[in-house]
C-alpha positions as CSV (number, residue, x, y, z in Angstrom):
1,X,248.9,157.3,-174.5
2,X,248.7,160.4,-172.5
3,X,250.7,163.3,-172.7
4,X,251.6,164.8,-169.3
5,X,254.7,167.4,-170.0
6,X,256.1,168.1,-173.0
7,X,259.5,170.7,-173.1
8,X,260.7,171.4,-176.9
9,X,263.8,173.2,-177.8
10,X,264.8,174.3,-181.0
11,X,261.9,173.2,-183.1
12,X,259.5,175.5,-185.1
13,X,259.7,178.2,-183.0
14,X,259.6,176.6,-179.8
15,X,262.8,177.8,-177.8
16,X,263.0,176.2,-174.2
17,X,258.9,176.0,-174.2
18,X,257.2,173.8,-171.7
19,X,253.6,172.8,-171.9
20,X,251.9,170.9,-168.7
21,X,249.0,168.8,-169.2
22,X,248.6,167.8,-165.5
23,X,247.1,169.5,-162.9
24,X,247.4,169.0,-159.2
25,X,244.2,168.4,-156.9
26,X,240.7,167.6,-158.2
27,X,237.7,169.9,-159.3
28,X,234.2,168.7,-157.1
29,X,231.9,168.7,-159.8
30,X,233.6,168.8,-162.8
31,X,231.9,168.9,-166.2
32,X,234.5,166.5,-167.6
33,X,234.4,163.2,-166.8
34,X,237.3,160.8,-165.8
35,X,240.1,163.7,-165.6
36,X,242.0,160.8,-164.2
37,X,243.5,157.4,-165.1
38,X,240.7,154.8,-164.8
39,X,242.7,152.7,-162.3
40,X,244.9,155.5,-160.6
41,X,242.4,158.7,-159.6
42,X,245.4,160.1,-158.2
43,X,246.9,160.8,-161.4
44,X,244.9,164.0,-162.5
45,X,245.9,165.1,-166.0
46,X,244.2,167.5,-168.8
47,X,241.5,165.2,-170.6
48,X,240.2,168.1,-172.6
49,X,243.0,170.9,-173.8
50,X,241.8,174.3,-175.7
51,X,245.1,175.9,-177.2
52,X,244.1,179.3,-177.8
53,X,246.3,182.4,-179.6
54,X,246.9,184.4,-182.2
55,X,248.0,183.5,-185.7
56,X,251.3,181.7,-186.0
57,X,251.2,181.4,-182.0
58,X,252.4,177.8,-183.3
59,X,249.0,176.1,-181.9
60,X,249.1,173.6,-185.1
61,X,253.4,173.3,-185.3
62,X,252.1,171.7,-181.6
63,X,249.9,169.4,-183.1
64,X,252.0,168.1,-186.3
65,X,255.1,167.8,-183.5
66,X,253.4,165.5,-180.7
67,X,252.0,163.5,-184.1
68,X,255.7,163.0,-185.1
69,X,256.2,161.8,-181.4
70,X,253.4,159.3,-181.5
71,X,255.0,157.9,-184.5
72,X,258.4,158.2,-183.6
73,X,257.3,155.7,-179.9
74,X,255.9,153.2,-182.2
75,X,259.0,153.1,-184.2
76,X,258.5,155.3,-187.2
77,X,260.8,157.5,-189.4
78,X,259.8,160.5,-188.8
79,X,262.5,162.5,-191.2
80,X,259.8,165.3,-191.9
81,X,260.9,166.5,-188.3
82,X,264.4,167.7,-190.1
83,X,262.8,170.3,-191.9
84,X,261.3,171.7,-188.4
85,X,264.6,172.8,-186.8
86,X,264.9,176.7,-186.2
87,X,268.7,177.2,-185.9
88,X,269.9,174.1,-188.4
89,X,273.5,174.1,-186.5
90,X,272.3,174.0,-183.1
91,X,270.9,170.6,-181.8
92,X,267.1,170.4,-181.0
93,X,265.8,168.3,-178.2
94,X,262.6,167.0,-176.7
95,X,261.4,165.6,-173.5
96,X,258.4,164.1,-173.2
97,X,256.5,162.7,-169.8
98,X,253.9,160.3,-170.9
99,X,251.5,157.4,-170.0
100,X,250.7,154.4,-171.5
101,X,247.2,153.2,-169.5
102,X,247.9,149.8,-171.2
103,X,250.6,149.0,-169.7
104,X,250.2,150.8,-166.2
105,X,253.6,152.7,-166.8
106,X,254.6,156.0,-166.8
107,X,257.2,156.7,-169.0
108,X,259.7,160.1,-169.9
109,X,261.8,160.5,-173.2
110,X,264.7,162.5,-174.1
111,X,265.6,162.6,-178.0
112,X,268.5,165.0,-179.1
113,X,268.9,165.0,-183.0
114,X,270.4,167.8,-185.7
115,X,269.4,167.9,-188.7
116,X,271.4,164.1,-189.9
117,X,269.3,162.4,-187.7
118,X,269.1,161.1,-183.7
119,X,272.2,161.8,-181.5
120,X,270.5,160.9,-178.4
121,X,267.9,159.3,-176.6
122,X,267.4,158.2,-173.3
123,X,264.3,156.5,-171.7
124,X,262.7,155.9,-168.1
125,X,260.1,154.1,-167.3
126,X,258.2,153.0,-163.9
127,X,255.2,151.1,-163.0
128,X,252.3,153.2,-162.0
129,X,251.0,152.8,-158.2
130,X,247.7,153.6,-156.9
131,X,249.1,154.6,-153.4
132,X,251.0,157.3,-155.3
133,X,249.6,160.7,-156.3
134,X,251.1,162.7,-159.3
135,X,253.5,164.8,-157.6
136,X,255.0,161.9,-156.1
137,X,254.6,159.3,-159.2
138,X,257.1,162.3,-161.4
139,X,259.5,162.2,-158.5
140,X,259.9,158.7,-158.4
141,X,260.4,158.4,-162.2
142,X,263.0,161.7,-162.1
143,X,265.2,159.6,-159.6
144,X,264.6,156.5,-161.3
145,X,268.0,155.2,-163.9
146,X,267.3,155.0,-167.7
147,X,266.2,151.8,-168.5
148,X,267.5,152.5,-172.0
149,X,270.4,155.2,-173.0
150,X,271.8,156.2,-177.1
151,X,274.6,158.2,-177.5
152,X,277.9,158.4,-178.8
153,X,279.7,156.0,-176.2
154,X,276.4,153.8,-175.8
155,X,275.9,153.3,-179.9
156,X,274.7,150.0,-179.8
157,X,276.1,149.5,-182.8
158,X,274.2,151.5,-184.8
159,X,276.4,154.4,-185.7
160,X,273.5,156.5,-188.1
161,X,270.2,155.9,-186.7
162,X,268.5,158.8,-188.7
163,X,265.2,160.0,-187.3
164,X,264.1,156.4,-186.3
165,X,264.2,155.1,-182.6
166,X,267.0,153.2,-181.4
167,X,265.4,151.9,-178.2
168,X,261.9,150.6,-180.1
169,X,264.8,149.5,-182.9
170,X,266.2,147.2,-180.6
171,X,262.9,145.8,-178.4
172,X,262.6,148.7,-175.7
173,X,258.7,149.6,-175.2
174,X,258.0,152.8,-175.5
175,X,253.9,152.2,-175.9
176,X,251.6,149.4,-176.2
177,X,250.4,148.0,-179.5
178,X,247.6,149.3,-179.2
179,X,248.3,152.7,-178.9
180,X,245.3,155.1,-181.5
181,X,245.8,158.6,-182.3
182,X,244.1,161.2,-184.5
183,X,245.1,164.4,-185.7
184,X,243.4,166.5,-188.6
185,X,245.1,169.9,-189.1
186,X,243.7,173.7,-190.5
187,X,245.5,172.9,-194.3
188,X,243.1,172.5,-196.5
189,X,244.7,170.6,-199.7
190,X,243.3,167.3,-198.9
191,X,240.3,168.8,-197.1
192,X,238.0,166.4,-200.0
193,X,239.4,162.8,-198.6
194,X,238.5,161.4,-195.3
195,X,240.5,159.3,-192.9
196,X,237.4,156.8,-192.3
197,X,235.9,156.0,-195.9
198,X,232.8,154.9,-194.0
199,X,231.8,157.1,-191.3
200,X,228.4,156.7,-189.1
201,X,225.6,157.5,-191.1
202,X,223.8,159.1,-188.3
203,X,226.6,161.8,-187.2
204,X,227.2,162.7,-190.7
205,X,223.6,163.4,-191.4
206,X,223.2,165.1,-188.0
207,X,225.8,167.5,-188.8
208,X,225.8,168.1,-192.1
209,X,222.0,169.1,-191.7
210,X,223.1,171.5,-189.0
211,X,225.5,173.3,-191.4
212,X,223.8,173.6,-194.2
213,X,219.8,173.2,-194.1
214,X,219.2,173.0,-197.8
215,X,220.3,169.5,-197.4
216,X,217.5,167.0,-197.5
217,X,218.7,163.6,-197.0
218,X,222.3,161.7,-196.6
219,X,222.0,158.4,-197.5
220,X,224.9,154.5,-198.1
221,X,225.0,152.9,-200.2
222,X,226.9,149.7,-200.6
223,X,228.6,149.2,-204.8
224,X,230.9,146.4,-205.3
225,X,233.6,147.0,-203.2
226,X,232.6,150.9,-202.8
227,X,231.2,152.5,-199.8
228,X,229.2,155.4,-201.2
229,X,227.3,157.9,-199.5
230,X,224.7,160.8,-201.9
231,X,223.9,164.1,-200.0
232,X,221.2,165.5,-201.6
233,X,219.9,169.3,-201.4
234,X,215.8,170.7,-201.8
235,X,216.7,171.5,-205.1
236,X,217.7,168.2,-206.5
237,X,221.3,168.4,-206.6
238,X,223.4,165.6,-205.0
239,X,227.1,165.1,-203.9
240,X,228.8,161.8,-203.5
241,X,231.4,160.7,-200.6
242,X,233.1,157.3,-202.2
243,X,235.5,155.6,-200.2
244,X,236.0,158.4,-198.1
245,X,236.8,161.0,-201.4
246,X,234.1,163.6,-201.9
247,X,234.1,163.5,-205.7
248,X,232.2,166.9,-206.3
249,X,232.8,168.9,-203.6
250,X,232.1,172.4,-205.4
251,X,229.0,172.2,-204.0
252,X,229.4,172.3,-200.3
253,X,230.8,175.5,-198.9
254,X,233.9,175.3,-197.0
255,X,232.4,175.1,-193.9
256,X,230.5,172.2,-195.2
257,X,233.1,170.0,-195.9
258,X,235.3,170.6,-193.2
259,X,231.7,169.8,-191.3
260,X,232.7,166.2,-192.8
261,X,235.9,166.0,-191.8
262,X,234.8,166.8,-188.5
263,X,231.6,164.2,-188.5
264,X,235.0,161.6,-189.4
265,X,236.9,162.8,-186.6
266,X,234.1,162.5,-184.5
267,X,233.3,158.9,-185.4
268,X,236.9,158.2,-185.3
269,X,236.9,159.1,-181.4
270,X,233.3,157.0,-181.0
271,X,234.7,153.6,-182.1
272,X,238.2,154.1,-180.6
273,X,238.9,152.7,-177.4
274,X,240.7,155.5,-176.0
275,X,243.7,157.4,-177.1
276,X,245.1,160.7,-178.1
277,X,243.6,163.2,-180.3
278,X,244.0,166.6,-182.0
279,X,241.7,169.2,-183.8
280,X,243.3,171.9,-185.1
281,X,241.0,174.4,-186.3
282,X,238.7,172.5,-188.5
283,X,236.1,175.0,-187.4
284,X,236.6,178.1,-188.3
285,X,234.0,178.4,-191.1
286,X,231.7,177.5,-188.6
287,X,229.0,179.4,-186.7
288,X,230.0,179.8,-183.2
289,X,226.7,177.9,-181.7
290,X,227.4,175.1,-183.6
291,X,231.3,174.9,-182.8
292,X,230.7,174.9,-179.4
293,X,227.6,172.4,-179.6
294,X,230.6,169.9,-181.2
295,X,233.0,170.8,-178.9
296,X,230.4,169.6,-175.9
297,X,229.5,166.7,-178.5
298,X,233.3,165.5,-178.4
299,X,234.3,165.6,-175.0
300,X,230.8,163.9,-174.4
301,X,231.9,160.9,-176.2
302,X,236.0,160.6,-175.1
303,X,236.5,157.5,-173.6
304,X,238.4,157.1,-170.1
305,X,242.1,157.5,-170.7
306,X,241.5,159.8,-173.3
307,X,243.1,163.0,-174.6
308,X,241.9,165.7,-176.3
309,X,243.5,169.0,-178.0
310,X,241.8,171.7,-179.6
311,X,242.6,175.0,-181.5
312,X,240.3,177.7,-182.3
313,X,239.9,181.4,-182.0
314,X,236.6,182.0,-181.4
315,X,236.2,183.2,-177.6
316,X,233.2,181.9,-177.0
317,X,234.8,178.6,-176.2
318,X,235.7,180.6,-173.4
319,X,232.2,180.6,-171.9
320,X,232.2,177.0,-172.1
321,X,231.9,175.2,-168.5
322,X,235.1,174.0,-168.4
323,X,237.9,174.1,-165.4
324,X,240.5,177.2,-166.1
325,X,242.7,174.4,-166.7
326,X,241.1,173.2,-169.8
327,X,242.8,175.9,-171.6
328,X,246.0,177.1,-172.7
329,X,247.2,180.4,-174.4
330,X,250.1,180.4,-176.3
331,X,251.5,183.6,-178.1
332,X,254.5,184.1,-180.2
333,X,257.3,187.2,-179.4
334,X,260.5,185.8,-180.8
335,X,259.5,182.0,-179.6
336,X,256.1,180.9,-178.4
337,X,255.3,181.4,-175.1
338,X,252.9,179.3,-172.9
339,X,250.3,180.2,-170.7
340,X,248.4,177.9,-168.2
341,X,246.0,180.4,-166.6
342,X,245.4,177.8,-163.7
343,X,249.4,178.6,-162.6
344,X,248.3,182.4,-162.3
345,X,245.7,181.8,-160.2
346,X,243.1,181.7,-162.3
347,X,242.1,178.6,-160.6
348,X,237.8,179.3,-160.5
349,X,235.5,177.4,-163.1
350,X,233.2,180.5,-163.5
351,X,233.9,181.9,-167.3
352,X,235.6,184.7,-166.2
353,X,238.4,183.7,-168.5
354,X,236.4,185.2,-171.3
355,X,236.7,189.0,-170.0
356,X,240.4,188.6,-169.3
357,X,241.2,187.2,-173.0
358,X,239.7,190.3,-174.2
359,X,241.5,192.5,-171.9
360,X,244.8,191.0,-172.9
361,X,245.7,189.9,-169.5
362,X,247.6,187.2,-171.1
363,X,249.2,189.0,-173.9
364,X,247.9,187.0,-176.7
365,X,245.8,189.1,-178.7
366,X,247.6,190.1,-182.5
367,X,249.0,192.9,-182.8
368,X,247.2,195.6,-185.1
369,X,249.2,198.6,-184.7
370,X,251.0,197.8,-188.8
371,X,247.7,197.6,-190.2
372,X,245.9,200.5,-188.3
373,X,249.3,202.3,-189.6
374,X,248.4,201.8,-193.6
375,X,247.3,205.2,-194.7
């Protein structure tokens, strides 16, 4: 699926925050390909999206949240999201604008739920036509009637739904079967486990070599029913991935093994079809050459009707050719505010976005002013 808006109330510290992952008329000569569905060009929405703030500007609270939405479409509990209500006796709510490029449909959710479980839900969804260009496929699906509606008069029987969907509950489609996603977020507790136990022998060499150059060789081997890989270094030392578990991972740095992580990631997005998927700061141990060498490596290999969200700090991401639209600055006051720089005019795909960041046009650089205080 592809996100297209995305409005979150009362969740982390999102109050009343809108994000848009659309944009309206077509760059000539783009450096990212397909920034359009595959069978309708006039649907132009945000195939690569940088999310760029300060700490707790709630760039990775963004990422676990549209994860709990991909599993909530497909029918999942999603209880966890309980935990992630700001004020626990006011209702939260989300809306979501999405498209499934399966199924040709454009879709938009609305789920209301306190912290007991769903009180709401309501869903639209329209064919997608090729005559019709963004502005006017959203209009047609605003005036369109719910094909599906949950609330307290319209129960359906089913009078405590918790945090599962009603509408998937009882046959509604809210995305196809085949729907892929991938997220890997900044924590670092299961940092040592991968999410493909046998990733492409190639891209992890490749990478890891380019983190750490004391590494000699990475090579499979295949042990009963273990899929093993040994790293070894110049001076003789090895480390072994097994089944996707690094067993002795003292030896890389940090930077090393979230290197691996990312080599997954990246071989995750190579053998999927399409689909959506999220990188939240799995870089920031690395040098800033190389982060932005990956970064050029990824969006190389999206597939059509792909998505992609990144989170990082380093500016030089900023230099990047990539339309203004590309990124997204969020900062946090009392609730997170978003920033699309391409709806302040910002429009020209010329790197001047790096020079504004650092002049703090946008109001997202941290505040120092308590630490420059300490005497």
């Amino acid at each position: 699926m592809i996100f297209l808006k995305l409005k979150i109330n009362n969740v982390y510290m999102f109050r009343d925050t809108e994000f848009d992952f659309t944009y309206p008329k077509k760059i000539k000569n783009s450096t990212i390909e397909y920034e359009f569905l595959e069978e309708f060009p006039k649907i132009h929405y945000k195939k690569v999206c940088i999310l760029m703030g300060a700490n707790a500007s709630g760039k990775t609270s963004l990422g676990k949240l549209m994860c709990s939405i991909n599993n909530y479409l497909c029918g999942r509990n999603i209880e966890d999201v309980s935990k992630t209500i700001y004020n626990k006796n006011e209702n939260a709510d989300i809306e979501v604008i999405y498209v499934t490029s399966e199924t040709k449909e454009i879709h938009k959710l609305i789920v209301v739920f306190n912290k007991d479980g769903l009180i709401e839900e309501s869903h639209r969804v329209q064919k997608l036509k090729k005559t019709y260009n963004l502005e006017k496929t959203l209009k047609n699906l605003a005036n369109s009637e719910p094909q599906f509606i949950y609330n307290q008069e319209n129960n359906h029987d089913i009078k405590n739904p918790g945090f599962k969907s009603v509408a998937h509950s009882l046959g509604e489609k809210l995305c196809a079967q085949s729907t892929q996603w991938g997220y890997k977020y900044s924590d670092f507790e299961n940092s040592n486990i991968l999410d493909t136990p046998t990733p492409n022998i190639d891209t992890l060499k490749n990478i890891l070599q380019s983190f750490d150059n004391s590494i000699s060789s990475v090579n499979a081997i295949k042990e009963s029913e273990k899929n093993i890989y040994i790293v070894k270094f110049d001076n003789g030392d090895e480390v072994l991935i097994e089944n996707g578990k690094i067993l002795n991972h003292d030896r890389f740095s940090r930077g090393t093994i979230e290197s691996i992580e990312v080599a997954d990631f990246i071989n995750y997005i190579m053998t999927a079809s399409d689909g959506t998927f999220f990188l939240d700061e799995k870089m920031a141990y690395s040098h800033s050459e190389i982060e932005v060498s990956i970064l050029n490596l990824i969006i190389e290999k999206l597939k059509p009707n792909s998505q992609f969200f990144y989170t990082t700090h380093n500016y030089d991401v900023l230099e990047m050719n990539l339309p203004s639209h590309s990124y997204t600055f969020m900062r946090k006051d009392n609730f997170v505010k978003v920033i699309h720089p391409e709806k302040l005019g910002y429009t020209k795909n010329d790197r001047s976005l790096l020079s504004f960041m650092k002049n703090d046009v946008f109001n997202t650089l941290p505040d120092t002013s308590k630490i420059e205080g300490i005497l």
